[in-house]
Steps between C-alpha positions, in 0.01 A plus 500: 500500500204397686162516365200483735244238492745277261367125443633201465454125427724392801615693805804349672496684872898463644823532302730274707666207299122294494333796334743594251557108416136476419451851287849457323317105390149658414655814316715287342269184394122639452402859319266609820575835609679467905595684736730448785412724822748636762477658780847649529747664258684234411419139371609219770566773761428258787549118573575399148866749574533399895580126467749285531524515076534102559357312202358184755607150357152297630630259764314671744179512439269213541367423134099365658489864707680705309464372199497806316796634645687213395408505159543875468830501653619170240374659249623866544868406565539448103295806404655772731831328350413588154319842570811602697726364170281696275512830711836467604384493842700316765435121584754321705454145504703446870303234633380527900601256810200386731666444812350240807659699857273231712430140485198512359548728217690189340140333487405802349738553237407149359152606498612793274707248307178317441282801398782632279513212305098464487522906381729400207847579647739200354753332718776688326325828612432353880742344691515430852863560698608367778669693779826448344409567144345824602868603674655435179267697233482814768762459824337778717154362488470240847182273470376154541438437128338723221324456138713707230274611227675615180199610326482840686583837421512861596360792273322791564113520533485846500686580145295206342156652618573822333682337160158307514296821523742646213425218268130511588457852379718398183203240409155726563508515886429800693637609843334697749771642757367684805174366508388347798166298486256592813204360373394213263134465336377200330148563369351437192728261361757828524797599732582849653816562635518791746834646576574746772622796261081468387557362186299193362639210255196255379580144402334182357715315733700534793794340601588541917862487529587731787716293692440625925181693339389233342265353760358864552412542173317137466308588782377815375341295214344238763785222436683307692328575846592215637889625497711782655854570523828592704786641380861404584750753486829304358835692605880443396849593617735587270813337550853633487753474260704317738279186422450532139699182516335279734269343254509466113114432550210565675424305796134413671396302793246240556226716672400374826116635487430413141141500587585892553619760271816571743744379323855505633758736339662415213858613372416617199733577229394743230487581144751772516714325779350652826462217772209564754337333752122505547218496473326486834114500472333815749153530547350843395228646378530638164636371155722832509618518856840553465541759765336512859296783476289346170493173710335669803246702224339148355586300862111622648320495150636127467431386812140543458509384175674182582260432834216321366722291218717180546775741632313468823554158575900514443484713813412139680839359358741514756775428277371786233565752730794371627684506138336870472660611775823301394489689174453871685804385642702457197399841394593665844811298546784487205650234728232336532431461102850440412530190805289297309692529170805400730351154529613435195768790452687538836736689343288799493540780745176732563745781592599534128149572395464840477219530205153413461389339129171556341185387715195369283122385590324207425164417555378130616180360439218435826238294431219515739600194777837699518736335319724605229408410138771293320487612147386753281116574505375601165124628519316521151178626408341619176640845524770461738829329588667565862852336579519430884780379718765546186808520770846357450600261256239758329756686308698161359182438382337816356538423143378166478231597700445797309528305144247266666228779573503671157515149327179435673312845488575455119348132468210649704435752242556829759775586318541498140750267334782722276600256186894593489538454917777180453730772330451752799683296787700166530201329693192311373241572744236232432840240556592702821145466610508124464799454690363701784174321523713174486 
């Protein structure tokens, strides 16, 4: 039951996989009293249960701009494995093909070679095929040359973010369901949470994990001016059962525009055996614009918002808005979508495709010259904490990062240290910590 005007030592606003990492660590590790806040009536009812449910090996990320990424993603591999062992949850090691279609994504898959191996990945875990080698691990798939990662899997986000939120409330943890936050206060060394039902939650401390809100709610406290975001609408086709066979893995491309966040579709092969392809990346407006008519509602509002930003700027980049309108096509156009897996896949037919899969929103990082932050943004203050730009490999690397937050809110003395916390999960936090800060 809710009880008006409740307070707490630490407020966690968002219960995707990044929220309920972070209170499952602190309930679990320090005797504060927290709270995890959420606006709808479920835990992880958004991006943390519309993904690909790929745990991200990190070849791909470049470990001097996204550094924490990298480390996150290393690092999370081994502790979604053992959460998932110790909940009986699934976790499909299948490993994942990067696949070169043009010349120059050969150039590129070396670079990821090189950046795997600087991100931890061991040559037994990496390997780079030739065109040949790739025909004989998976006949179907046609490319120049590709890297084949074994240290990938396939689980699902969604069913880990609410064991997480299960476990937290085991240890102390509250949950607020149905509670979204309108308004935050900061005065007098104290936070106020406003929700739109009218009731009020007061915290020492505030932790800003709201994923597409995120940026809304830092700027309501005076942070982060100098960024904005867009949102990217990711969409899937669900394959028939006709090609359940055409893979045993999943199977990416070398994106073209890695400079972009249009990356081309994947064939992705899930954790209970359904092969998609997607996801495209479609410009709208809102962090919850899954239909047309909520995209047209926040379209005006967010154009004015977005006018006097970085976002203003990208309208000069020819290219930008050429991949934009590339993407609208994707959505429009089945064919269209499904022609670009078939660079890889020719065998697929877009007249089979008869069913959409589960669309989900991510929001990218603007700073203010208009280009798109690399890695995660982490804000601090005395009384406040706000997670920006936490997109994909975000949800390979929720625990670590969570682990690394509550290790060092409890070194800084916001929250309180419990004595018996090593007993509580497999993880030492001060050790996870270290090796994220390495």
């Amino acid at each position: 039951m809710y009880v008006e005007n409740q307070s707490f030592d630490i407020a966690i606003i968002g219960s995707g996989i990044l929220g309920a990492s972070i209170t499952y660590f602190l309930a679990a590790n320090s005797k504060s009293k927290v709270v995890l806040v959420e606006q709808e009536s479920a835990p992880a009812s958004h991006t943390s249960s519309r993904n690909t449910g790929k745990v991200h090996a990190p070849f791909l990320y470049d470990p001097l701009k996204k550094k924490h990424f990298a480390k996150a993603a290393f690092l999370g591999f081994d502790m979604l494995k053992t959460y998932c062992s110790i909940k009986s949850l699934p976790f499909k090691q299948d490993g994942v093909l990067e696949v070169a279609t043009y010349e120059k994504g050969i150039d590129r898959l070396h670079k990821y070679m090189n950046w795997g191996f600087s991100n931890g990945l061991s040559e037994n875990e990496l390997q780079f095929l030739d065109k040949d080698q790739v025909s004989k691990m998976e006949p179907n798939v046609k490319s120049l040359g590709a890297i084949y990662c074994s240290r990938d899997a396939s689980v699902d986000y969604g069913a880990i973010s609410r064991h997480l939120v299960e476990d937290l409330q085991r240890f102390g943890g509250a949950m607020l369901l149905n509670k979204r936050v309108r308004k935050v206060n900061a005065a007098g060394g104290k936070i106020t949470l406003q929700t739109a039902s009218g009731h009020t939650i007061n915290s020492n401390f505030v932790i800003n994990a709201a994923g597409g809100n995120a940026v809304d709610i830092a700027h309501s406290l005076g942070v982060g001016n100098d960024y904005t975001d867009l949102h990217f609408r990711g969409e899937y086709w669900r394959a028939p059962a006709e090609y359940n066979g055409l893979t045993k893995i999943s199977v990416y491309s070398v994106p073209k525009y890695p400079e972009y966040p249009f990356l081309d579709p994947h064939w992705i092969v899930r954790a209970d055996g359904r092969r998609e392809i997607g996801p495209n990346a479609v410009l709208v407006f809102s962090p919850y614009a899954y239909t047309l008519s909520t995209n047209l509602k926040y379209a005006i509002p967010k154009i004015f918002e977005s006018l006097p930003t970085g976002v203003s700027k990208m309208l000069f980049d020819k290219q930008f808005i050429s991949l934009v309108f590339r993407e609208v096509k994707s959505s429009l156009s089945k064919t269209a979508m499904i022609e670009r897996a078939r660079e890889f896949l020719p065998q697929l037919e877009p007249r089979l495709f008869s069913q959409r899969g589960t669309a989900g929103i991510r929001a990218s990082l603007i700073d203010k010259n208009g280009k798109f932050v690399p890695d995660t943004l982490m804000i601090r203050s005395d009384s406040q904490l706000h997670i920006l730009n936490y997109n994909s490999p975000g949800a390979t690397g929720a625990l670590p990062t969570g682990a690394m937050i509550a290790s060092q809110l409890i070194e800084g003395g916001i929250a309180k240290a419990k004595m018996d916390a090593d007993h509580t999960t497999p993880w030492n936090l001060p050790k996870i910590a270290e090796q994220m800060l390495i």
